[in-house]
MIDOSE-1310 file (N, C-alpha, C; in nm, 2 decimals, decimal comma, always signed):
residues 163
xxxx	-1,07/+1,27/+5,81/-0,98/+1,15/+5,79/-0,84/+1,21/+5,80; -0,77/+1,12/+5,85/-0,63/+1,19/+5,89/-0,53/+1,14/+5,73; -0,44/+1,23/+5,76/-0,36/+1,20/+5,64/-0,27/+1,08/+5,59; -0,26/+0,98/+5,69/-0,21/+0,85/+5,70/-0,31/+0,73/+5,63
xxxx	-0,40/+0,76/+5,70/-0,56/+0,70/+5,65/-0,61/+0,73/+5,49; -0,57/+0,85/+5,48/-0,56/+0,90/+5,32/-0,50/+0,86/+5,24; -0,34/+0,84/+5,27/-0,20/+0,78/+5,19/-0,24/+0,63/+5,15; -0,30/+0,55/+5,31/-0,31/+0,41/+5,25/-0,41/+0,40/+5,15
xxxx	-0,55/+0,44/+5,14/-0,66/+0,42/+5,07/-0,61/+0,47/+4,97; -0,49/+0,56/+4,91/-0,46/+0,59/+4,82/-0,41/+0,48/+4,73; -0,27/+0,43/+4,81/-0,21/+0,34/+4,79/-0,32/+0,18/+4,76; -0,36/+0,19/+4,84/-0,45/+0,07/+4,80/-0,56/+0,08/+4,67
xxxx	-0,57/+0,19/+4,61/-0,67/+0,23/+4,54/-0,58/+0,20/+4,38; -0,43/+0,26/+4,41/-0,36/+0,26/+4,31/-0,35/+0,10/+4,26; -0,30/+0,05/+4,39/-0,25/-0,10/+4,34/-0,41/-0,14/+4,27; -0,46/-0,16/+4,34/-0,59/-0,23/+4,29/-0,61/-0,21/+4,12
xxxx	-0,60/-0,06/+4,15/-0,60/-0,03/+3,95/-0,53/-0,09/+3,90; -0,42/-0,14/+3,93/-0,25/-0,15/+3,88/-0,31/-0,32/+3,82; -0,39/-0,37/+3,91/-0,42/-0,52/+3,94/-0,49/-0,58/+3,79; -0,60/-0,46/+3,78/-0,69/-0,46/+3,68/-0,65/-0,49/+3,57
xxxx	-0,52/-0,46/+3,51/-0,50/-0,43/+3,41/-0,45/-0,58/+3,40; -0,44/-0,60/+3,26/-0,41/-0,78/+3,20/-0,27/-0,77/+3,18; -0,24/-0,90/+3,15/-0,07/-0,93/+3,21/-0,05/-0,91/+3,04; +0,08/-0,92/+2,97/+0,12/-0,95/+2,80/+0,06/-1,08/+2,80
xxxx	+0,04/-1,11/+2,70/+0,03/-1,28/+2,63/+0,14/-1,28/+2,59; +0,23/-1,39/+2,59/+0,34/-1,43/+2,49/+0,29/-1,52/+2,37; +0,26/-1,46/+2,30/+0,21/-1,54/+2,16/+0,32/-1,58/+2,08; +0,35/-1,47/+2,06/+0,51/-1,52/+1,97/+0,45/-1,42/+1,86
xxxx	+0,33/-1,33/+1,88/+0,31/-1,23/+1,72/+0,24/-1,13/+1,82; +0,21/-1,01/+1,72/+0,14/-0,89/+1,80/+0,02/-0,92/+1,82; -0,03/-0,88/+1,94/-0,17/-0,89/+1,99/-0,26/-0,74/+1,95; -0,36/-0,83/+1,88/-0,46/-0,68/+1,78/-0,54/-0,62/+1,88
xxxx	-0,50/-0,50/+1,87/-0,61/-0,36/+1,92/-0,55/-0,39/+2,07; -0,47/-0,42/+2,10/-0,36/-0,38/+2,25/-0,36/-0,22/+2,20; -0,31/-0,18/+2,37/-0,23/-0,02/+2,38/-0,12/-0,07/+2,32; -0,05/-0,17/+2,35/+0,05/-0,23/+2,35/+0,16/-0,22/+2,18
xxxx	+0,04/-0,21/+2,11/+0,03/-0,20/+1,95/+0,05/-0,02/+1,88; +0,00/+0,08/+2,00/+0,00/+0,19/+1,96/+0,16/+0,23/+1,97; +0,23/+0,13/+2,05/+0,36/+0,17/+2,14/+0,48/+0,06/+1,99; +0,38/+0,03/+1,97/+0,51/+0,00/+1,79/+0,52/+0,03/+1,71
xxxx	+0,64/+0,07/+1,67/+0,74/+0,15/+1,56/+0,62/+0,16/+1,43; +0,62/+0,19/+1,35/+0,57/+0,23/+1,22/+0,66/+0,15/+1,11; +0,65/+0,12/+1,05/+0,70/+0,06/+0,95/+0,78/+0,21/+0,89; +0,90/+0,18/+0,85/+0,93/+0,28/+0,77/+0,88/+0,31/+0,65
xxxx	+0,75/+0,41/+0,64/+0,69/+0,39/+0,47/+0,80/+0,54/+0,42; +0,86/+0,63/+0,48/+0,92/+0,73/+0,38/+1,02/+0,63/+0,26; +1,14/+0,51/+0,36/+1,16/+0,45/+0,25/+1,10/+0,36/+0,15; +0,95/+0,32/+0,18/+0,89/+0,29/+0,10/+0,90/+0,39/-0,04
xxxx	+0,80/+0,47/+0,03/+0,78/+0,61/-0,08/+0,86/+0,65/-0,18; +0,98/+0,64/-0,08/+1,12/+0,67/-0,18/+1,11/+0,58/-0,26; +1,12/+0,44/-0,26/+1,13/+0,33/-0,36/+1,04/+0,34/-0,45; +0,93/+0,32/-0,41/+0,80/+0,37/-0,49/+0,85/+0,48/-0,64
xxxx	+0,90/+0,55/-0,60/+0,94/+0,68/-0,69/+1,06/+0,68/-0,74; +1,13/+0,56/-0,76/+1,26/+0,53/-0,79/+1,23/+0,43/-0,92; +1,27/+0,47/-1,00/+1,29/+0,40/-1,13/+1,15/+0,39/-1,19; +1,17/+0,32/-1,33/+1,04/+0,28/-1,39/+0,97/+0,13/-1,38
xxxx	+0,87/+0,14/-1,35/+0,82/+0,00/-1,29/+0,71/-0,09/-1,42; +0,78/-0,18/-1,47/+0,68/-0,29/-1,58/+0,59/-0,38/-1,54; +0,51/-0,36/-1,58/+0,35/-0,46/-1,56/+0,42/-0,61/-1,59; +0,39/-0,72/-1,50/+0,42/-0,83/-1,51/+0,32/-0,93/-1,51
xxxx	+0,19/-0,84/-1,48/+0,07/-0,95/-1,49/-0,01/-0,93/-1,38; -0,17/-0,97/-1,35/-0,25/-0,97/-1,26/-0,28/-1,08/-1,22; -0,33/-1,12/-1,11/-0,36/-1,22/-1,05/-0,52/-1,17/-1,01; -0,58/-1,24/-1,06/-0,76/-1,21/-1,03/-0,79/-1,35/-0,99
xxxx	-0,92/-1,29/-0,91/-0,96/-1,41/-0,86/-1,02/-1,59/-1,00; -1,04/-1,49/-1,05/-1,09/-1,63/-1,17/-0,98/-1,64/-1,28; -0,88/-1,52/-1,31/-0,80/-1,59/-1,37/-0,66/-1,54/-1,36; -0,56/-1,48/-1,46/-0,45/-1,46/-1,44/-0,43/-1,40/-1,62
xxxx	-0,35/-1,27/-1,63/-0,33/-1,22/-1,73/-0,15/-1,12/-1,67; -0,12/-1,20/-1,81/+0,06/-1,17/-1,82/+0,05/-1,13/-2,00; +0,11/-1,00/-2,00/+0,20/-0,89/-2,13/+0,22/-1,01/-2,17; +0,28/-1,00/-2,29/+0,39/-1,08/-2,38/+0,54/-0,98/-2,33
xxxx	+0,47/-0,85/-2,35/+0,63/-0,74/-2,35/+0,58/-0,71/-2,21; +0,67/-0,69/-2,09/+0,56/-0,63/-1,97/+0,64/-0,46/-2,01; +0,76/-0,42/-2,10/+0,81/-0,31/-2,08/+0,68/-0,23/-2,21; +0,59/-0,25/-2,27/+0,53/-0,23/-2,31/+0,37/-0,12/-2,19
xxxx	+0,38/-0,17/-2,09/+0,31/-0,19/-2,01/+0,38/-0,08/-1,87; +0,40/+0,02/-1,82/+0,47/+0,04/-1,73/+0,41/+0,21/-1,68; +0,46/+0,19/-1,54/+0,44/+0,31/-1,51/+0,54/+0,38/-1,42; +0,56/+0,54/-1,37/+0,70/+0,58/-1,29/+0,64/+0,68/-1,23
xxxx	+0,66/+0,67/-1,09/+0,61/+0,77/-0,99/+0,73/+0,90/-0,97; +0,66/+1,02/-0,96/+0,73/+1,13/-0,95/+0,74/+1,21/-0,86; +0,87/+1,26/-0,82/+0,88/+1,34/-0,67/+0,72/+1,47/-0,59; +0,66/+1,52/-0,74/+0,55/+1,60/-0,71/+0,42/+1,57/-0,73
xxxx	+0,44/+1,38/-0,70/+0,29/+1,38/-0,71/+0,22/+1,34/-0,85; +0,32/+1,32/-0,97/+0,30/+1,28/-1,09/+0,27/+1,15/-1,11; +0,26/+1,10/-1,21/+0,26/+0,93/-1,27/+0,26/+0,95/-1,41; +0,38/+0,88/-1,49/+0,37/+0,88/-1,62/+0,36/+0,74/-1,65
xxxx	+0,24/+0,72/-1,75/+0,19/+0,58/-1,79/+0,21/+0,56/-1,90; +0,24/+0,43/-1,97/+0,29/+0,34/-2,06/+0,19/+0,26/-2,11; +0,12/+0,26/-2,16/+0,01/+0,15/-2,19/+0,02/+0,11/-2,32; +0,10/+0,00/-2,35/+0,14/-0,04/-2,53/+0,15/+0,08/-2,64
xxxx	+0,05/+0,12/-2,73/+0,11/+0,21/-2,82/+0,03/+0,39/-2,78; +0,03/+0,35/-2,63/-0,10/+0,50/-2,59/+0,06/+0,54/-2,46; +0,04/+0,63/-2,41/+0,15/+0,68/-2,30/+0,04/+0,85/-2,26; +0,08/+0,87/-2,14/-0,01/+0,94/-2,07/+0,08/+0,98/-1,92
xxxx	-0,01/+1,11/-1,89/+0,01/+1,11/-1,75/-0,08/+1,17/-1,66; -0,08/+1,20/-1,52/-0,21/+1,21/-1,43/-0,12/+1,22/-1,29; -0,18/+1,23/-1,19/-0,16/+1,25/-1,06/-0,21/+1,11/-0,99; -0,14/+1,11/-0,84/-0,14/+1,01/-0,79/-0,16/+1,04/-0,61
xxxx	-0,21/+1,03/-0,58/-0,22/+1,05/-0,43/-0,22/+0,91/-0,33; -0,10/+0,97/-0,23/-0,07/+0,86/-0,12/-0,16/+0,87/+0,00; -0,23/+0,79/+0,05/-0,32/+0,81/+0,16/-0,29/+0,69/+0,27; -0,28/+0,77/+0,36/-0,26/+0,65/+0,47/-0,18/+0,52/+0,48
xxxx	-0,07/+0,60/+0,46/+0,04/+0,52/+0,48/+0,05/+0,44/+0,32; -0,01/+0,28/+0,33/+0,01/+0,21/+0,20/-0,12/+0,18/+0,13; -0,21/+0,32/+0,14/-0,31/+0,32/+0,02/-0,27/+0,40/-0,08; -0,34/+0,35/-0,19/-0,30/+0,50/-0,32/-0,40/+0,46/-0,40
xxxx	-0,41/+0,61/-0,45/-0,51/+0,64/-0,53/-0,46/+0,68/-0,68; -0,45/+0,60/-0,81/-0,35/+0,65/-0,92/-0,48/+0,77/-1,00; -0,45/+0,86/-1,04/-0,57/+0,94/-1,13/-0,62/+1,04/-1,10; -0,67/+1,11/-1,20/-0,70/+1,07/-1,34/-0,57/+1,07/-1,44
xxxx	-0,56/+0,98/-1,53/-0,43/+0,97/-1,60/-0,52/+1,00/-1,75; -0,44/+1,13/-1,82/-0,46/+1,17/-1,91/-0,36/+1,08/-2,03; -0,45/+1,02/-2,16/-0,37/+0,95/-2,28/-0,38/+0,96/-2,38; -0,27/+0,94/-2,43/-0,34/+0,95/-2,62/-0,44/+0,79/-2,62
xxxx	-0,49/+0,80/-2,74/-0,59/+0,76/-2,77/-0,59/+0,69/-2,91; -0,42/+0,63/-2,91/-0,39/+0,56/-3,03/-0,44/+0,41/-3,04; -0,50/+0,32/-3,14/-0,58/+0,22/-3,17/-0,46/+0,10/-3,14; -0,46/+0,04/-3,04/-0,32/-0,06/-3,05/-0,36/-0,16/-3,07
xxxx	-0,23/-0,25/-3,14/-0,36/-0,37/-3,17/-0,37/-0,50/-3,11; -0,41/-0,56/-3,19/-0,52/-0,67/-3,11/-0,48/-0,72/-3,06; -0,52/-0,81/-2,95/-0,44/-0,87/-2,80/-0,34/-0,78/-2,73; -0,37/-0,64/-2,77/-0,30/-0,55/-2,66/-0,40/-0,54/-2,53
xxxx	-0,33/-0,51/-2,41/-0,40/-0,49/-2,26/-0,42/-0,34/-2,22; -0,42/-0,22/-2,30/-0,39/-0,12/-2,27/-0,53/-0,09/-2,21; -0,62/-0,09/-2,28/-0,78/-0,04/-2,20/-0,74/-0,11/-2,05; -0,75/-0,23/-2,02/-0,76/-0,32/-1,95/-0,66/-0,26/-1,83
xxxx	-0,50/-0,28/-1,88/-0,40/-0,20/-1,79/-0,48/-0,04/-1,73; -0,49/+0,05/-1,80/-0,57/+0,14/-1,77/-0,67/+0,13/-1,67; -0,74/+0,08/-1,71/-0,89/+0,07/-1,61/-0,85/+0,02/-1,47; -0,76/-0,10/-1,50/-0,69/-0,22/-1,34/-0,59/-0,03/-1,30
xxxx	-0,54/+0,02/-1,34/-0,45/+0,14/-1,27/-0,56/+0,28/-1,22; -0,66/+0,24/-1,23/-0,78/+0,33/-1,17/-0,83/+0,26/-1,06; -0,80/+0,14/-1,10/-0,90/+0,08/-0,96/-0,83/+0,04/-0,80; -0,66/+0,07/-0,84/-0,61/+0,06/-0,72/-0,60/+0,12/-0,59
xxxx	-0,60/+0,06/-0,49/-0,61/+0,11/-0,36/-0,46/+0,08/-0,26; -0,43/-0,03/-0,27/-0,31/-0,04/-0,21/-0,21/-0,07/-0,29; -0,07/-0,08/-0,22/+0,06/-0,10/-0,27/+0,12/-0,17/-0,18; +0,23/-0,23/-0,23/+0,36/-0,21/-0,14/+0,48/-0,26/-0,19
xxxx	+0,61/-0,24/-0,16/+0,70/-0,25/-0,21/+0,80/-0,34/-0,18; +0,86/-0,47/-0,25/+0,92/-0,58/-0,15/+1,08/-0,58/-0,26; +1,20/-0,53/-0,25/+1,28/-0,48/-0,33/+1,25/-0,44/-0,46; +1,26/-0,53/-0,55/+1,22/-0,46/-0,71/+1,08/-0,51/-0,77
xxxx	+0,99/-0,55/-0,66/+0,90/-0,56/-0,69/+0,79/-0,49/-0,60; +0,67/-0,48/-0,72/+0,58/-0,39/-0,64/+0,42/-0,44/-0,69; +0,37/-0,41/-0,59/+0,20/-0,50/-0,60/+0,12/-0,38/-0,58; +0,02/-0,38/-0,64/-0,06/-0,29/-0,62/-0,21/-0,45/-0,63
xxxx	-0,27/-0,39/-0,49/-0,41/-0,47/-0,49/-0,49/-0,36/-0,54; -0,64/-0,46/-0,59/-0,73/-0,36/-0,67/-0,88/-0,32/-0,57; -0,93/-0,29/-0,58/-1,09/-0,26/-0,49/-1,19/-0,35/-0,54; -1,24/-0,41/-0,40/-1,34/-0,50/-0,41/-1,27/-0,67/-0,43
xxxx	-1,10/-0,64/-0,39/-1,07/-0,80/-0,43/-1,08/-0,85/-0,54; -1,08/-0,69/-0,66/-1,05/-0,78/-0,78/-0,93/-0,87/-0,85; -0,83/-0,81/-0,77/-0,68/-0,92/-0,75/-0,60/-0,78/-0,71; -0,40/-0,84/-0,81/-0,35/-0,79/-0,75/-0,23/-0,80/-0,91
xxxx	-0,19/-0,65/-0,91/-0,10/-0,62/-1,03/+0,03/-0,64/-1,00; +0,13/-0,67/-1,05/+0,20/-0,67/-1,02/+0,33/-0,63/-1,12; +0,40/-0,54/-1,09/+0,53/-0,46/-1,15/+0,68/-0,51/-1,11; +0,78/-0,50/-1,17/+0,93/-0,50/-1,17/+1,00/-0,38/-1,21
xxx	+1,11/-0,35/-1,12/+1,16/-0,23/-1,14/+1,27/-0,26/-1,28; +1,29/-0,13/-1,36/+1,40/-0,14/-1,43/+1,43/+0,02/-1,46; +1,55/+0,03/-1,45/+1,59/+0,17/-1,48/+1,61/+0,27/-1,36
């Protein structure tokens, strides 16, 4: 085959590939599991992270699927993330701390959180607060507030920054 004969079948071979491929959609939102998707920015999570570990953050209540539970005090209730990976917990008349690991961008894992084991009393949420800060998996951070969802779609906690 001469080299002219080579260049077009080349050329013809390229376009044809070029053909194959699908045009954008204009939806007006991102199209899921595009290349097109690997080629978009990342959310900035380091400023996340930063915020995450900025100040102390008060329990304001959970949102569960069957019901809804709100502190009387939420500063009773709180917890503060630390530059090495720490968490110091607040849980009414018990306070504690433990490790926390960030995984994948906006998952987290709080624990094990070590506490005293003082008797608080009645109609306190501390077991309850406790157990809901074990079972978290995600976060995220929307100025001074912050959500943490729980595993299995048990709902979703929710904190306010102060300090």
């Amino acid at each position: 085959m001469n080299r002219s004969v080579a260049l077009a079948l080349a050329l013809v071979l390229a376009l044809a590939l070029a053909g194959c491929r699908s045009a954008p959609q204009e939806t007006g939102g991102p199209v899921a599991d595009s290349a097109a998707d690997a080629l978009e920015p990342a959310p900035d999570l380091a400023a996340s992270e930063a915020s995450l570990k900025t100040g102390t953050w008060h329990w304001v209540g959970t949102n569960r699927p069957a019901d809804r539970v709100e502190p009387d005090d939420p500063a009773k209730y709180t917890i503060a993330f630390q530059g090495d990976s720490t968490v110091h917990v607040k849980a009414d008349c018990n306070s504690g701390s433990g490790s926390y690991f960030l995984i994948e961008g906006q998952r987290l894992q709080i624990g094990p959180v070590t506490s005293t084991l003082m008797g608080c009393p009645t109609g306190s949420y501390d077991t309850e607060f406790n157990r809901e800060l074990g079972e978290v998996e995600g976060w995220s951070v929307s100025g001074d507030t912050l959500s943490f969802s729980l595993k299995l779609g048990q709902g979703t906690m929710r904190f306010v920054r102060r300090g």
